[in-house]
DSSP file (Angstrom, degrees, kcal/mol; ACC not computed):
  #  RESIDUE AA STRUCTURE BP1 BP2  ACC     N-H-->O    O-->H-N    N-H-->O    O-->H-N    TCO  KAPPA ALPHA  PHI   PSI    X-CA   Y-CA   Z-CA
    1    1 A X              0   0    0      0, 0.0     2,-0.3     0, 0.0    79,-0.1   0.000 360.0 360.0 360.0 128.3   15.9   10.0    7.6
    2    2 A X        -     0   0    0      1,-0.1     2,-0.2    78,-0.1    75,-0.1  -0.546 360.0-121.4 -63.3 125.4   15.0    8.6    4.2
    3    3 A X        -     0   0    0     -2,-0.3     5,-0.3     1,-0.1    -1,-0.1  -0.250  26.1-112.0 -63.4 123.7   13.8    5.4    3.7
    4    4 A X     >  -     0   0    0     -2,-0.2     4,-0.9     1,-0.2    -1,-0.1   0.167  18.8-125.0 -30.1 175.1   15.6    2.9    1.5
    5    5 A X  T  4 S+     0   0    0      2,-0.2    -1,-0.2     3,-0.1    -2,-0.0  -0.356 119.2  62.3-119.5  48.7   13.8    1.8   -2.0
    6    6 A X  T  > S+     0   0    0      3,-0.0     4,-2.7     0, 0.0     3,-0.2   0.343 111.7  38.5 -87.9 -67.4   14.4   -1.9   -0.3
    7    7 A X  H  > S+     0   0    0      1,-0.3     4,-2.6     2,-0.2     5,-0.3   0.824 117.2  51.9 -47.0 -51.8   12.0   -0.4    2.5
    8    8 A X  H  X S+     0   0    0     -4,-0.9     4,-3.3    -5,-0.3     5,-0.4   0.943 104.9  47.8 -37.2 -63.8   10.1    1.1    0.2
    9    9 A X  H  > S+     0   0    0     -3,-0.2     4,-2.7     2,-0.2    -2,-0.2   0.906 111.5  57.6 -51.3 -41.9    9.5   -1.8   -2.1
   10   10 A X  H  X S+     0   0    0     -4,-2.7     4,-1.4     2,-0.2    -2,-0.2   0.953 107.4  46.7 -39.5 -70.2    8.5   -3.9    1.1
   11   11 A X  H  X S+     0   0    0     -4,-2.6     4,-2.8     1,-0.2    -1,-0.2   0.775 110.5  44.2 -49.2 -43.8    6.0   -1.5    2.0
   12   12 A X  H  X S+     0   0    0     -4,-3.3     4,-1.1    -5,-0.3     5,-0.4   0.951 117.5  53.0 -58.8 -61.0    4.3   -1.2   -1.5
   13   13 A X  H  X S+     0   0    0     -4,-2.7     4,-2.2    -5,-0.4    -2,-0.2   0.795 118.3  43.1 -26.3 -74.4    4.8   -6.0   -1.3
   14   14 A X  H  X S+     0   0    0     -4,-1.4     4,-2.8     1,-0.2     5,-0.3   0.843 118.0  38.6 -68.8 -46.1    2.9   -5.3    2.1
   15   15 A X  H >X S+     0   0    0     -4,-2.8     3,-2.3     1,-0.2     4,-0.9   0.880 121.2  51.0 -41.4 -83.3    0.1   -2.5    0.8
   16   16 A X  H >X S+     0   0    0     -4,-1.1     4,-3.6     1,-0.3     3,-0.6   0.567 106.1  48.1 -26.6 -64.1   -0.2   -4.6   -2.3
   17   17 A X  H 3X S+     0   0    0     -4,-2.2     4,-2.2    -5,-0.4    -1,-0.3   0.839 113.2  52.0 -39.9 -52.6   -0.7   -8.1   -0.8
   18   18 A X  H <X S+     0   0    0     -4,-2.8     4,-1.5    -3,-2.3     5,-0.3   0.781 108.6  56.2 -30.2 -54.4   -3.4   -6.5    1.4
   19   19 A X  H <X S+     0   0    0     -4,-0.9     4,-3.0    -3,-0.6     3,-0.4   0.930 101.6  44.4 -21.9 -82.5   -4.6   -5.4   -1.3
   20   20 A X  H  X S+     0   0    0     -4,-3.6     4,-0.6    -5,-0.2    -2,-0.3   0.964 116.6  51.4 -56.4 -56.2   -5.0   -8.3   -3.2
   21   21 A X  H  < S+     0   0    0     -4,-2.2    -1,-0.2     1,-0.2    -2,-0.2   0.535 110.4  50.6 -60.3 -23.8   -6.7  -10.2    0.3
   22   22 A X  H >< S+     0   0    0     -4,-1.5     3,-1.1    -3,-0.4     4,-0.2   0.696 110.0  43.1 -82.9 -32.0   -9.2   -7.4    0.9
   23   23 A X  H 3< S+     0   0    0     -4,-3.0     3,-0.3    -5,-0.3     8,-0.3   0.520  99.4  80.3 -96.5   4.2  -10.8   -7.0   -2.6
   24   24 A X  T 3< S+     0   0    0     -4,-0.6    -1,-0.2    -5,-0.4    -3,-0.1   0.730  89.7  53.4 -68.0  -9.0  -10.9  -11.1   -2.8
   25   25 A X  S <  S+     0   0    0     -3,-1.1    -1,-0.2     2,-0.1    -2,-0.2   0.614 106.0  63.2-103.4 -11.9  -13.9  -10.9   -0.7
   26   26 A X  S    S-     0   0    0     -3,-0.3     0, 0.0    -4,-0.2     0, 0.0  -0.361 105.9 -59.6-100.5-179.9  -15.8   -8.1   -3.5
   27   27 A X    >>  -     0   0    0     -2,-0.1     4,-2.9     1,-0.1     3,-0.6  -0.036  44.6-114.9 -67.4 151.3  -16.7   -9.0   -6.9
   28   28 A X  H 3> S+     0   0    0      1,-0.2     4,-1.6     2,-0.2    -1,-0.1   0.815 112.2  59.1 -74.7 -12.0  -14.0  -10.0   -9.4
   29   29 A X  H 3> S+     0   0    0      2,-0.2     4,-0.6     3,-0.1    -1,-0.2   0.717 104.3  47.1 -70.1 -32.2  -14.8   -6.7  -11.6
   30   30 A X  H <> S+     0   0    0     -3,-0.6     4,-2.7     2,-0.1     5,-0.2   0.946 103.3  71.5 -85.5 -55.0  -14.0   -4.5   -8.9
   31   31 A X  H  X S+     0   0    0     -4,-2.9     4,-2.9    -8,-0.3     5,-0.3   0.892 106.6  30.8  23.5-108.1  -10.8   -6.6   -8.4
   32   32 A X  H >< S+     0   0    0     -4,-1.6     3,-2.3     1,-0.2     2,-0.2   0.585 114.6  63.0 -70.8-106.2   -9.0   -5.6  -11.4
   33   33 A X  H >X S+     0   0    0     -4,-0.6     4,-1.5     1,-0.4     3,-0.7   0.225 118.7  26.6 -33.4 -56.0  -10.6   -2.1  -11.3
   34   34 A X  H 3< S+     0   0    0     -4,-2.7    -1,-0.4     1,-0.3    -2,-0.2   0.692 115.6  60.7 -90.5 -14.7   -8.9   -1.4   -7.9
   35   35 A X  T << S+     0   0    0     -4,-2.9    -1,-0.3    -3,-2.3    -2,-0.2   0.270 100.0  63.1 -93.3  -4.8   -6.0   -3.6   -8.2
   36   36 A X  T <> S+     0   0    0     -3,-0.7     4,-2.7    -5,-0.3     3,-0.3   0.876 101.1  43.9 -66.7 -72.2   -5.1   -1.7  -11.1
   37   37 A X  T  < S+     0   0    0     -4,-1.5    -2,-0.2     2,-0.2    -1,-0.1   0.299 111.1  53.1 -68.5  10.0   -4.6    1.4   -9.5
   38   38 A X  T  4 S+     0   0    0      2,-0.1    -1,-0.2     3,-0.1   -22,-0.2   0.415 114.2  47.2-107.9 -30.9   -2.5   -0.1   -6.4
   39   39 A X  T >> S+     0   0    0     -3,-0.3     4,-2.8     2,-0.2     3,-0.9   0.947 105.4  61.6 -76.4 -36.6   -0.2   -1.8   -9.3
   40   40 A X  H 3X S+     0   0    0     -4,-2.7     4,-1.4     1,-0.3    -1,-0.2   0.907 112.0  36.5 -45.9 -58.9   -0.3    1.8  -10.8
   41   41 A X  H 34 S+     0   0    0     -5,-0.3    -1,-0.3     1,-0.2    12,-0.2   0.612 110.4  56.5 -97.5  12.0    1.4    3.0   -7.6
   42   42 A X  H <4 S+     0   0    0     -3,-0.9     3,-0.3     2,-0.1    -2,-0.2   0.844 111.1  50.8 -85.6 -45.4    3.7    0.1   -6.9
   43   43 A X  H  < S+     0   0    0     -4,-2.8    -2,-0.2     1,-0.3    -3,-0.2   0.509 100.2  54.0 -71.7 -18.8    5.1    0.7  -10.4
   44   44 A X  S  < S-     0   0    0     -4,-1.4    -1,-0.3    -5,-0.2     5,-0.2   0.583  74.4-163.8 -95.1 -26.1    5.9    4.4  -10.6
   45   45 A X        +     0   0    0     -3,-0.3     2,-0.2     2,-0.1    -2,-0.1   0.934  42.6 140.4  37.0  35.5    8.1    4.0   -7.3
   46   46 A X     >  -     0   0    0     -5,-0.2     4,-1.4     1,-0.2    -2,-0.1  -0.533  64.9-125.8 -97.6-175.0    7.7    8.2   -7.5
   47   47 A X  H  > S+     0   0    0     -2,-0.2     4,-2.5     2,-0.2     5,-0.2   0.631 119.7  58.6 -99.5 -23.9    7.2    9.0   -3.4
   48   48 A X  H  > S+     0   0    0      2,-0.2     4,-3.2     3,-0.1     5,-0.1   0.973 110.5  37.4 -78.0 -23.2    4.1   10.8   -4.8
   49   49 A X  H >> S+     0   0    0      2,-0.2     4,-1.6     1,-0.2     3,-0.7   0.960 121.2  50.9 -50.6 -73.0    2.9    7.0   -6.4
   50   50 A X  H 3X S+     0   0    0     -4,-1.4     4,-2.5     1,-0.3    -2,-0.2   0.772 106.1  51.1   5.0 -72.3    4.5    5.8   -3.0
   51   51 A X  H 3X S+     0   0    0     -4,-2.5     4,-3.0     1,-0.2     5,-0.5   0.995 112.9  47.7 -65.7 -58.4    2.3    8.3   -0.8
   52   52 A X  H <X S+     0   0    0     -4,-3.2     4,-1.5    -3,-0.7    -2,-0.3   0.817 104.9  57.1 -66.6 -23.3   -1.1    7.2   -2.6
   53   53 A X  H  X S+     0   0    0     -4,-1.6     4,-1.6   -12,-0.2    -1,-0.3   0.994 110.7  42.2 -63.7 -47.3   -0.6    3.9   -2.3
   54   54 A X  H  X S+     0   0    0     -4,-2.5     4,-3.6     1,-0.3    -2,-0.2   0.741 110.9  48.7 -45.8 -34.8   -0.3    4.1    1.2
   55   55 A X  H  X S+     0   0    0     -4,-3.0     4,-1.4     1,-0.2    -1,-0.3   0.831 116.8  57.1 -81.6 -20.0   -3.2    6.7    2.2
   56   56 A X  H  < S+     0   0    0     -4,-1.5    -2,-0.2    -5,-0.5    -1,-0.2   0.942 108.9  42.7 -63.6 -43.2   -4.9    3.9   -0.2
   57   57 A X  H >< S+     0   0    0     -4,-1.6     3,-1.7     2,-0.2    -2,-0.2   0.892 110.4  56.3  -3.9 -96.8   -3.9    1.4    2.0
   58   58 A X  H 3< S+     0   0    0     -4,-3.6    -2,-0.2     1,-0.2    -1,-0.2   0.708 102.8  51.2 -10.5 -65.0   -4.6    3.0    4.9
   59   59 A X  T 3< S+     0   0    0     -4,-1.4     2,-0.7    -3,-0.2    -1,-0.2   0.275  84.9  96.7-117.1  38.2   -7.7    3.6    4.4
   60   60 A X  S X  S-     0   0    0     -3,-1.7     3,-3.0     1,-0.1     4,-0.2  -0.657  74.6-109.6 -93.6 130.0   -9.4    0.0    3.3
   61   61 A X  T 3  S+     0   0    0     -2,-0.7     3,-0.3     1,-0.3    -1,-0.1   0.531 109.1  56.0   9.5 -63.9  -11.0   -2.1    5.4
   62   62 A X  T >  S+     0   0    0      1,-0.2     3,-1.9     2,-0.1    -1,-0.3   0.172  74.0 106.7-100.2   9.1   -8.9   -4.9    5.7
   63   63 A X  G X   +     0   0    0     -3,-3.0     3,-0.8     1,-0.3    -1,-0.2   0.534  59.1  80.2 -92.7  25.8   -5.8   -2.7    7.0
   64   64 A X  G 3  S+     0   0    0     -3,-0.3    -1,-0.3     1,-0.2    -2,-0.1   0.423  78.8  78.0 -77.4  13.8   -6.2   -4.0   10.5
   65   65 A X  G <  S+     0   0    0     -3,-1.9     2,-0.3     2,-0.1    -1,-0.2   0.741  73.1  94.2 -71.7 -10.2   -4.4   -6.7    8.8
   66   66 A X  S <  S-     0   0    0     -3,-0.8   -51,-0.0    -4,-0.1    -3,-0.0  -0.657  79.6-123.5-110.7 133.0   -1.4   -4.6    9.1
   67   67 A X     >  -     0   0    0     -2,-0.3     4,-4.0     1,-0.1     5,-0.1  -0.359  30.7-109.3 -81.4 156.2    1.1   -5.3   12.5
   68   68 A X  H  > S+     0   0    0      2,-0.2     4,-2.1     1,-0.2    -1,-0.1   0.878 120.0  55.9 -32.9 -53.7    1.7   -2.5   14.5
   69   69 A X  H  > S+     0   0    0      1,-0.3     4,-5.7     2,-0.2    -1,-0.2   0.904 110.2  47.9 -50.6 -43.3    5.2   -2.1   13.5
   70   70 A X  H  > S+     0   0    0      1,-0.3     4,-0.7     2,-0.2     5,-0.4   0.981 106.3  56.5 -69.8 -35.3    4.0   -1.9    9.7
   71   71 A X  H >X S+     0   0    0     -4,-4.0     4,-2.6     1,-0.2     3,-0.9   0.933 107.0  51.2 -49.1 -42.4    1.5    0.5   10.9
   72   72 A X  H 3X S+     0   0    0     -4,-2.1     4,-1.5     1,-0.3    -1,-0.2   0.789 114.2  43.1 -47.6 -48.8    4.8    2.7   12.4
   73   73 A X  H 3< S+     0   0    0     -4,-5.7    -1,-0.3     2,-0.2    -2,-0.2   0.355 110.7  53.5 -93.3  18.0    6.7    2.6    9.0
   74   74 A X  H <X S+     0   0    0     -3,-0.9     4,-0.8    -4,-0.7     3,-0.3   0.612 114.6  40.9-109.6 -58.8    3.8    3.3    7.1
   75   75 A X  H >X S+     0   0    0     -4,-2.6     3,-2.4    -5,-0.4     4,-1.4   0.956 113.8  52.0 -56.2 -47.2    3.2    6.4    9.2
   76   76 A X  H 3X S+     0   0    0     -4,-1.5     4,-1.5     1,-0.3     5,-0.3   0.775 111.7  49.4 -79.6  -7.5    6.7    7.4    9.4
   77   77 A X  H 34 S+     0   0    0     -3,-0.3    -1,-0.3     2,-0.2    -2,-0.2   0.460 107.8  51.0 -83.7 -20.4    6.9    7.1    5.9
   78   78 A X  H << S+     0   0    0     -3,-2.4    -2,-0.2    -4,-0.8    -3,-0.1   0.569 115.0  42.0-118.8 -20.4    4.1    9.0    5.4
   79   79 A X  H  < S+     0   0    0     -4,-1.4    -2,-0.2    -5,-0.1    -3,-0.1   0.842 119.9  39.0 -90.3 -49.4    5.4   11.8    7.7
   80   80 A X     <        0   0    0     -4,-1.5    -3,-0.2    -5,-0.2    -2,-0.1   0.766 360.0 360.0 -76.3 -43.2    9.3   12.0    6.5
   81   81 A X              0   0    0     -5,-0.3    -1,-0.2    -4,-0.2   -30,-0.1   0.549 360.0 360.0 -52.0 360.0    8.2   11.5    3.0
């Protein structure tokens, strides 16, 4: 089943935030370098933006930050998409 673009949007909120909390701990140049390209795919809302934010997501450090559950819609999203 396809996810809603309410479900969607969440998921990008949830990447994004992460986002923003993992690259607070690197330099403020790298920041906006990388926080660029995470807004980049919150803002096209295509499923292919959609799909790179997530394997971006995915694979940063900080994404044990992420509950099981989100881990579940992130995968199933990732599968169905």
């Amino acid at each position: 089943s396809k996810l809603s673009p309410v479900d969607d949007e969440s998921l990008i909120n949830v990447c994004v935030n992460l986002h923003k909390v993992t690259m607070n701990v690197k330099s403020s140049e790298d920041t906006d370098t990388k926080l660029d390209v995470c807004w980049q795919c919150a803002d096209e809302f295509s499923q292919k933006g959609i799909m790179q934010c997530i394997q971006f997501c995915m694979q940063m450090p900080g994404n044990n930050e992420l509950s099981i559950q989100e881990r579940a819609h992130l995968l199933k999203l990732g599968v169905h998409g």
